[in-house]
C-alpha positions as CSV (number, residue, x, y, z in Angstrom):
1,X,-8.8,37.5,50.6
2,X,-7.9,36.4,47.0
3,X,-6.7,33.0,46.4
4,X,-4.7,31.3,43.5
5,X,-3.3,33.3,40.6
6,X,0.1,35.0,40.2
7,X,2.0,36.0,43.8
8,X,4.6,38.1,44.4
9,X,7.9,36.7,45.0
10,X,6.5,33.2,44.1
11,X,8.3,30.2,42.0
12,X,11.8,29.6,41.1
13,X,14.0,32.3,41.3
14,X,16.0,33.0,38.0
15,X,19.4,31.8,37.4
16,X,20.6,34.6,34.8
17,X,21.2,37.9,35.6
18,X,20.7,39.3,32.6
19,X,16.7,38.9,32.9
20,X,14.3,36.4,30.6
21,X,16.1,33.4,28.6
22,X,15.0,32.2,25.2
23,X,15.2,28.6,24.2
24,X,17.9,28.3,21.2
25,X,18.5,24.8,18.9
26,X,22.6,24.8,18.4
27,X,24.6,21.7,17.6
28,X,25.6,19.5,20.3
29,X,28.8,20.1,19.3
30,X,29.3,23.3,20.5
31,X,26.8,23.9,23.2
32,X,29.4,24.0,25.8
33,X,31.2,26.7,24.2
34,X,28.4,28.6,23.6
35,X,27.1,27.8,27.4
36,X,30.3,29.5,28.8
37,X,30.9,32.6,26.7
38,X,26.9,33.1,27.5
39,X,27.4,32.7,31.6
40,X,30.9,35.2,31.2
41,X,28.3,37.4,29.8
42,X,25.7,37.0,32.2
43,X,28.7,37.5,35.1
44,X,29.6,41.0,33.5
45,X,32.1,40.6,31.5
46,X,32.2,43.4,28.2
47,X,31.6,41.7,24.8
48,X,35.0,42.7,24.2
49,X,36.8,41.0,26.5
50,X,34.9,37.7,26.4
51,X,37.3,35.4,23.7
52,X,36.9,31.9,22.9
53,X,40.8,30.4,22.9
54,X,41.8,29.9,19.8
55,X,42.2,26.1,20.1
56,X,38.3,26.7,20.8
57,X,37.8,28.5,17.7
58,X,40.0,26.5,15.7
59,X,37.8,23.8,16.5
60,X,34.7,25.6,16.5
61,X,35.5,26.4,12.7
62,X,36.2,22.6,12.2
63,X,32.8,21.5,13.7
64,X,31.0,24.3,11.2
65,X,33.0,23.0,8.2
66,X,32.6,19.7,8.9
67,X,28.4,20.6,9.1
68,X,28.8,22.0,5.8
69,X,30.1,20.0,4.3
70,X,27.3,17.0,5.6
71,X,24.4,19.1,4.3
């Protein structure tokens, strides 16, 4: 009987849906945003219908501007 290496069915089970994650570097800012419209995603909702409210995006477009402009 083997022992060690990779099991089956072993470790933490994944909290996406939509498979493997990847490690992104966003601002702060903006990270919860980009947190929920990523989790409506991963829940099923169509590209389409996923929409940030525009007080969201107004101040989304603020946040970007105002990064800009401090570069």
């Amino acid at each position: 009987m083997p022992r060690g290496g990779y099991r089956e069915n072993s470790g933490r089970k994944p909290k996406w849906n939509l498979g493997r994650t990847k490690a992104v570097r966003i601002p702060e800012e903006i990270a919860h945003i980009i947190l929920e419209v990523a989790k409506r995603l991963d829940e099923g909702e169509s590209q389409d219908s996923v929409i940030i409210p525009k007080s969201e995006t107004t101040q989304l477009s603020e946040l970007v501007e105002e990064i800009g402009a401090s570069q």
